[in-house]
Kinemage of the C-alpha trace (Angstrom):
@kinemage 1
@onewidth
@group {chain A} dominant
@subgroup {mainchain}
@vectorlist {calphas} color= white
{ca unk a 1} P 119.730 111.838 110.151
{ca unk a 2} L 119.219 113.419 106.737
{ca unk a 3} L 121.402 111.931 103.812
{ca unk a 4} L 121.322 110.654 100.650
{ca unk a 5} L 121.478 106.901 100.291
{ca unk a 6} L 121.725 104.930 97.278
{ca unk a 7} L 120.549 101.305 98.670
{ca unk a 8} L 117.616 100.864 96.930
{ca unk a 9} L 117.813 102.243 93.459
{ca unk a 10} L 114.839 104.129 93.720
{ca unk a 11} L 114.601 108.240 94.584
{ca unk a 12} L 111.785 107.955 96.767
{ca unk a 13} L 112.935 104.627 99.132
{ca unk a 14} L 116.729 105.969 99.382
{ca unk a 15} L 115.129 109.511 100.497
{ca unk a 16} L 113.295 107.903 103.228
{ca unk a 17} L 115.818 105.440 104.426
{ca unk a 18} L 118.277 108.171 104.820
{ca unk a 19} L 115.870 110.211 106.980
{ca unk a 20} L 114.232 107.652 109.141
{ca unk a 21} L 116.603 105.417 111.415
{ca unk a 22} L 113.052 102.767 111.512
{ca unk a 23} L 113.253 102.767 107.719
{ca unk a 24} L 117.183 102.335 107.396
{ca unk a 25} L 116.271 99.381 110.340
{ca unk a 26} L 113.689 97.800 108.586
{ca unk a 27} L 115.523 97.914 104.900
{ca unk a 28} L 118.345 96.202 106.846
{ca unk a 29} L 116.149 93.449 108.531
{ca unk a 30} L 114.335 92.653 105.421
{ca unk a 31} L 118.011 92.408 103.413
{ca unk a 32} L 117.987 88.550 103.364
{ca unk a 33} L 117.176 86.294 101.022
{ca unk a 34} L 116.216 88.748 98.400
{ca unk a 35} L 118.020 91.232 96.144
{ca unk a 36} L 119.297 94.561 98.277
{ca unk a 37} L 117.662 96.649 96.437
{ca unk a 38} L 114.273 94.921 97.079
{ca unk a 39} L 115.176 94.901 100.736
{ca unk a 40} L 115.486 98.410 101.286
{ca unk a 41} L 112.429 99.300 99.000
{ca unk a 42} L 110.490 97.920 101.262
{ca unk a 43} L 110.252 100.587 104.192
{ca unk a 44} L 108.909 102.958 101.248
{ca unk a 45} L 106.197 100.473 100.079
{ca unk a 46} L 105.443 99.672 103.561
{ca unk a 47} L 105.025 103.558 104.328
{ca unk a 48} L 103.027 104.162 101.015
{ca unk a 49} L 100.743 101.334 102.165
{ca unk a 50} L 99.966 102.566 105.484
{ca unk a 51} L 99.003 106.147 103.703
{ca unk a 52} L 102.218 107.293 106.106
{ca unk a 53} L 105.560 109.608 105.167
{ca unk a 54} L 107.427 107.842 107.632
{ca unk a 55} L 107.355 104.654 109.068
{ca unk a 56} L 106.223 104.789 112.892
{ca unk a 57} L 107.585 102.246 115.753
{ca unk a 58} L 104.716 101.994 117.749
{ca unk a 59} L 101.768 102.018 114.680
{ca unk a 60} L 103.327 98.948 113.489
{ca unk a 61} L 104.247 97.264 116.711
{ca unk a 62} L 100.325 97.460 117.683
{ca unk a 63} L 98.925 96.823 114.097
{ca unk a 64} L 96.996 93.834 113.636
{ca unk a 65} L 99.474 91.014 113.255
{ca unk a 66} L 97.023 89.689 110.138
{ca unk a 67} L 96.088 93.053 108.454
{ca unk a 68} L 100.431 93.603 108.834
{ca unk a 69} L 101.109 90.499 107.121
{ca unk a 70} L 98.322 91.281 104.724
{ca unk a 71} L 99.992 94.520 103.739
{ca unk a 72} L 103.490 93.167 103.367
{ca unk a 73} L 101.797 90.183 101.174
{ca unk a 74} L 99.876 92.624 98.677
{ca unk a 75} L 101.635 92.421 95.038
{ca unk a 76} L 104.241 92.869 94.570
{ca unk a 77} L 105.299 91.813 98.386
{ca unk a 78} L 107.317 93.509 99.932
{ca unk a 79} L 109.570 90.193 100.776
{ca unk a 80} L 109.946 86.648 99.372
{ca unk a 81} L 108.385 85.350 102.694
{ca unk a 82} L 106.281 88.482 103.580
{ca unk a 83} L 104.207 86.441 106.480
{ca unk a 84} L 107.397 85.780 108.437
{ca unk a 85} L 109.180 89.542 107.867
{ca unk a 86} L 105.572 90.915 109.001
{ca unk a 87} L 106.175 88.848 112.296
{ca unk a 88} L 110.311 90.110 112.207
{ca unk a 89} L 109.133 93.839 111.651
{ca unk a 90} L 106.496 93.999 114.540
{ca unk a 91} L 109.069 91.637 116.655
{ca unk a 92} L 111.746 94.791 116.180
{ca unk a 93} L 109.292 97.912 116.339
{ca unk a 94} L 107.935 96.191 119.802
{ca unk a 95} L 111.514 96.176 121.094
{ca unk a 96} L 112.223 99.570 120.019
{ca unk a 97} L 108.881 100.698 121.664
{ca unk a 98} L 109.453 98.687 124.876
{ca unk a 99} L 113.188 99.458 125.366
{ca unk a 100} L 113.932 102.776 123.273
{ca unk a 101} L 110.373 104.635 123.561
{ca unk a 102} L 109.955 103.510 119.555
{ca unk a 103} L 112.956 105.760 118.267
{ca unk a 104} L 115.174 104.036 116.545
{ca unk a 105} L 117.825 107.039 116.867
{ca unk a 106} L 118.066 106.085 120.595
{ca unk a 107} L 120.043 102.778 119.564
{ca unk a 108} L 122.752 104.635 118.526
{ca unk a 109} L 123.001 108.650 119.835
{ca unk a 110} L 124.386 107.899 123.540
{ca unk a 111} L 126.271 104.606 122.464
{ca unk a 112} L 130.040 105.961 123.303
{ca unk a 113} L 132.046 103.083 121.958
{ca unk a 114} L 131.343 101.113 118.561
{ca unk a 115} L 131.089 97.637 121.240
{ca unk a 116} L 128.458 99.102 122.810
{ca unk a 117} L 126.433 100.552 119.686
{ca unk a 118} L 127.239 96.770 118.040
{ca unk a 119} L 126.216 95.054 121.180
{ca unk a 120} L 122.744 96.588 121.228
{ca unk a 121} L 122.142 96.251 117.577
{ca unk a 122} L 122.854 92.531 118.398
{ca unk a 123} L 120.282 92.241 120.678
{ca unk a 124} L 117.500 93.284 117.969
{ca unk a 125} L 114.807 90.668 117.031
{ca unk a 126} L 116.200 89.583 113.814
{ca unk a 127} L 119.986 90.918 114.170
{ca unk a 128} L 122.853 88.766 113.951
{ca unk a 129} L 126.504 89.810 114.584
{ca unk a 130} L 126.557 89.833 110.657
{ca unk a 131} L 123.653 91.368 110.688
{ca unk a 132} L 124.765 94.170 113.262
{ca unk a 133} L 127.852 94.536 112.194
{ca unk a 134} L 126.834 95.924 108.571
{ca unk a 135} L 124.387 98.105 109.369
{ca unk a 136} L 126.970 99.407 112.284
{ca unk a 137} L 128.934 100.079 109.108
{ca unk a 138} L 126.380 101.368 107.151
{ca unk a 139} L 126.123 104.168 109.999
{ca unk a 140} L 129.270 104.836 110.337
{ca unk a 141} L 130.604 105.427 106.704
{ca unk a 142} L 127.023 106.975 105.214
{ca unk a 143} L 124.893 108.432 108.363
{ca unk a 144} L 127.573 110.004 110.528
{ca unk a 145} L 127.510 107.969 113.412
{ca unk a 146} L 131.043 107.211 114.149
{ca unk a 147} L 131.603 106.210 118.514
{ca unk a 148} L 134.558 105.473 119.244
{ca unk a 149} L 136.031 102.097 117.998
{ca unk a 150} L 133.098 102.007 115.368
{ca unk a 151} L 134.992 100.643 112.578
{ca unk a 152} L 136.657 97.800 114.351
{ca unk a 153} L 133.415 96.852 115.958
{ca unk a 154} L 131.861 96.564 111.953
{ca unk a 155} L 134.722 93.807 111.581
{ca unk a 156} L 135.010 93.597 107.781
{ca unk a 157} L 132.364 95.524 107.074
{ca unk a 158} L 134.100 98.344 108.848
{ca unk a 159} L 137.435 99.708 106.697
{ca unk a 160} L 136.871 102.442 103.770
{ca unk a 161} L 135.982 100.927 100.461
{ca unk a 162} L 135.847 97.318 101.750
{ca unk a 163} L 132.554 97.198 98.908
{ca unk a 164} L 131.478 94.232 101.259
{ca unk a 165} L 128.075 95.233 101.840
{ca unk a 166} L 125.300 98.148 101.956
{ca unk a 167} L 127.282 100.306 104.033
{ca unk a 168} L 129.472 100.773 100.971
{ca unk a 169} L 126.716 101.428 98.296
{ca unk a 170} L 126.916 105.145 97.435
{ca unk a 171} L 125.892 105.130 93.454
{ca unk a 172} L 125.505 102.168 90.738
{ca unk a 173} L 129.295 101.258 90.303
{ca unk a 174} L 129.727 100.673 94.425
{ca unk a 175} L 126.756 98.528 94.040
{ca unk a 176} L 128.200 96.421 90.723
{ca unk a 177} L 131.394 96.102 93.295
{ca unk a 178} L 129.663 94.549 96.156
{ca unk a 179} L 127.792 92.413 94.304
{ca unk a 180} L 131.038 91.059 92.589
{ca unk a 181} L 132.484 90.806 96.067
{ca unk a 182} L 129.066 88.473 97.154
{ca unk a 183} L 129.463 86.549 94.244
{ca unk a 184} L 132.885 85.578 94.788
{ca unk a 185} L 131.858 84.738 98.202
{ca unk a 186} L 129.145 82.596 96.839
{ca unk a 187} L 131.085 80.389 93.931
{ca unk a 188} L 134.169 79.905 97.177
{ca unk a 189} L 131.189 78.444 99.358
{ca unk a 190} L 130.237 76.540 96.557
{ca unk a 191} L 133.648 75.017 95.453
{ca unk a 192} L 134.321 74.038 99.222
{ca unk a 193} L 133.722 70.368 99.422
């Protein structure tokens, strides 16, 4: 995995979440409840803050639960609610040490149908099928990883140029078009009685 992403806005953050499947992981677990460019910033603060290039499954999933939330707290945070996304983050990089030896990359290289790759992004601390279906997206349109039946298995997130969610955002106008998309979405949910 070596590509160019254009989640977070910023040179440095996009260059590490589009070499390090824990990054891209993280970014996508922290994308709630805040902006998405915030979200995926927040694998390159957390890196920075550790004194690390990359982030490392099995360093954070044994790091102090306090000194972790600590870190994620420290202005600015990396997260509206950085106490609970400390807890998330460990909660995934423990999984991914105790079922995938701490590489993320695992998830997804032997996965031969898009089911199966959504399936075990499903059963991530912190994934939903939303949740797992977008960033199933995300690898399939931007990081090459395409098993068979990948697209249907991203739902909506899945067809070219839906501009739905991060797995669509490749420069500045893809991003003004899925935020128009999530603000439809938004004033619909709010006109529903």
């Amino acid at each position: 995995m070596d590509v160019t992403l254009h989640i977070a806005q910023q040179p440095e953050a996009d260059e590490l979440l589009g070499r390090s499947p824990l990054a891209a992981l993280v970014g996508m677990l922290l994308d709630q409840q805040v902006p998405m460019e915030w979200a995926f910033a927040g694998p390159y603060t957390i890196a920075t803050r550790m004194n690390a290039d990359d982030l490392d499954a099995h360093e954070i999933a044994d790091y102090d639960p306090d000194d972790f939330a600590a870190l994620l707290s420290a202005k600015p945070a990396v997260h509206r609610y950085p106490g609970s996304m400390a807890k998330r983050i460990q909660q995934l990089c423990r999984y991914l040490v105790d079922h995938y030896e701490g590489d993320a990359a695992a998830l997804w290289q032997d996965a031969a149908t898009g089911e199966e790759l959504l399936e075990r992004l499903n059963d991530l601390p912190g994934f939903g099928r939303q949740k797992a279906q977008i960033f199933l997206a995300l690898l399939g349109k931007q990081l090459g990883v395409r098993p068979k039946g990948w697209r249907e298995a991203a739902g909506d997130y899945g067809p070219a140029k839906a501009y739905r969610s991060v797995a669509d955002i490749t420069d500045p106008e893809s991003l003004r078009k899925v935020r128009a998309h999530k603000q439809q979405l938004k004033a619909a949910a709010r006109s529903e009685p």
